[in-house]
DRENFIDO-313686 format. One record per residue (C-alpha): x, y, z. Coordinates in Angstrom, 3 decimals. Example, Ala and Ser with C-alpha at 12.3 -4.5 7.8 and 13.67 -1.06 7.14 Angstrom:
# DRENFIDO-313686
ATOM       px       py       pz
ATOM   12.300   -4.500    7.800
ATOM   13.670   -1.060    7.140
# end
This chain:
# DRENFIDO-313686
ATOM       px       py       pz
ATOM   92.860  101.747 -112.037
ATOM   94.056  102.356 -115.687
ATOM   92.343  104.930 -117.619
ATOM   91.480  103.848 -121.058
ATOM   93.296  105.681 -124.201
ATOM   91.095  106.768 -126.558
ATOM   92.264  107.126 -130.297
ATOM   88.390  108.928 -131.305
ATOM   87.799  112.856 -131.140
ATOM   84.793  114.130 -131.319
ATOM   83.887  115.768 -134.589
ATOM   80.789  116.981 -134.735
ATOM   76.677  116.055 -134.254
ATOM   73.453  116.804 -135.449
ATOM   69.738  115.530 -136.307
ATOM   69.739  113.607 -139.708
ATOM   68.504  116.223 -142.840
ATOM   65.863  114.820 -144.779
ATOM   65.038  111.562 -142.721
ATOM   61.395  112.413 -143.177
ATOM   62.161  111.800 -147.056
ATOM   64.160  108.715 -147.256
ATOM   64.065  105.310 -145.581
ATOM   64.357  105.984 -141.707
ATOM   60.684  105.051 -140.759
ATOM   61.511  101.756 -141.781
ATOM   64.289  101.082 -139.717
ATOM   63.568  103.334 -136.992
ATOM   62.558  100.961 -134.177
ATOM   66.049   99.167 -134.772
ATOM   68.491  102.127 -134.210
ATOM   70.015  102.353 -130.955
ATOM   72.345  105.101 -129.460
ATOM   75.610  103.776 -130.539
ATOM   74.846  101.947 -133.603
ATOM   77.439  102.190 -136.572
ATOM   75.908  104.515 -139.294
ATOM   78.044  104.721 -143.226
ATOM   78.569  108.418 -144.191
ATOM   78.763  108.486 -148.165
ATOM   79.887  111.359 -150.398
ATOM   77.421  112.127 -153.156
ATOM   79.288  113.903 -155.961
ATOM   76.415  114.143 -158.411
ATOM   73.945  115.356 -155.832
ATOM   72.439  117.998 -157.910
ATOM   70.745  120.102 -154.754
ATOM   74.562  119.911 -152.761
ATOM   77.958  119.539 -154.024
ATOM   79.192  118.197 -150.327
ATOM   76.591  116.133 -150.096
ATOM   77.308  113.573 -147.535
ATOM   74.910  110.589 -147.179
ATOM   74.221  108.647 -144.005
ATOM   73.086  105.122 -144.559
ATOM   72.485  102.082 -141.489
ATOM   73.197   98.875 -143.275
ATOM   71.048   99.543 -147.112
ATOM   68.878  102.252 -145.414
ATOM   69.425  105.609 -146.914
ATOM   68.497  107.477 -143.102
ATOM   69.339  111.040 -145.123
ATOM   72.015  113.610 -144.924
ATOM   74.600  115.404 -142.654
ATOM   73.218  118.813 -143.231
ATOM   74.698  121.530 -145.169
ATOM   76.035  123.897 -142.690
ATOM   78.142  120.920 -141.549
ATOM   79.149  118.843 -144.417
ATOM   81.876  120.622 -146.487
ATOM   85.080  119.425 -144.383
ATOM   83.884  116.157 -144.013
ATOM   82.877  115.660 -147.837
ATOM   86.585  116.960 -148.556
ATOM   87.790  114.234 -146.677
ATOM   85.402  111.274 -147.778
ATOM   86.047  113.013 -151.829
ATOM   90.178  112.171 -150.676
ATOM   89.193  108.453 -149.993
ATOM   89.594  108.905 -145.746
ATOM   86.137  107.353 -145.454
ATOM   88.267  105.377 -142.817
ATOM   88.623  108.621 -141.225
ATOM   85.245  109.210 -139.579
ATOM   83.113  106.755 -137.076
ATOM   79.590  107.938 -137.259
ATOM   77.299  106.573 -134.556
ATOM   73.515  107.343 -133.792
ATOM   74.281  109.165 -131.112
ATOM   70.058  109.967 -129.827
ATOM   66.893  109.174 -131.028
ATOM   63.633  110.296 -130.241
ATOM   60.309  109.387 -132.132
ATOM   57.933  111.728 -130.501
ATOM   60.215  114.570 -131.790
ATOM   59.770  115.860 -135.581
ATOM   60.955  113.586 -138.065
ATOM   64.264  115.711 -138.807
ATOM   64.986  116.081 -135.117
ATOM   64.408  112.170 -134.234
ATOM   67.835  110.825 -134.856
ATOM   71.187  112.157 -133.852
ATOM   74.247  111.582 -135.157
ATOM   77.895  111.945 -133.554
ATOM   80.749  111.809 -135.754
ATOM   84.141  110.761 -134.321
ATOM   87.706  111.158 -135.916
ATOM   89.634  107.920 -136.040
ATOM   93.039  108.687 -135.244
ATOM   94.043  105.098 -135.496
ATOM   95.459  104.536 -138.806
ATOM   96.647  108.310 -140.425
ATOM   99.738  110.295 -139.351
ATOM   98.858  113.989 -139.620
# end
């Protein structure tokens, strides 16, 4: 049997900062481990200059937190948004809001020549 190539690495995960204070109690009966999630650099955050927001469809869900955003907001700042697949990777909703939804970011090797 063939093994299957994969073009992804894996990044890096975490639990959502801030999903207590943004819109993932209203979509959090529809995420599912392996649904596509938008990462968004903020640039006029004024609490985070690598601010990097994660969004399913229109929902703001929160931010990748702080101790692991500064690479990856380098990147999305560049324009390699095209870069990254992030993916709910967990969730839980009898844990604490900021530890109910996990997040696994992937690099894309698809389309860049490093």
């Amino acid at each position: 049997m063939a093994r299957k190539v994969t073009t992804n690495r894996h990044f890096i995960n975490f639990s959502i900062a801030g999903f207590s204070y943004w819109e993932g109690c209203l979509v959090l009966g529809e995420l599912k481990p392996g649904a596509k999630l938008e990462l968004v650099y903020e640039e006029e955050n004024k609490y985070d200059p690598c601010a990097v927001a994660i969004y399913y469809g229109d929902y703001k869900l929160g931010f990748v937190p702080r101790s692991q955003n500064q690479l990856l907001s380098k990147f999305l700042e560049l324009g390699y948004d095209d870069l990254f697949d992030a993916r709910v990777q967990r969730v839980s909703p009898e844990e604490h809001p900021e530890q109910q939804v996990g997040v696994i970011i992937f690099i894309n090797n698809n389309n860049h020549n490093f």
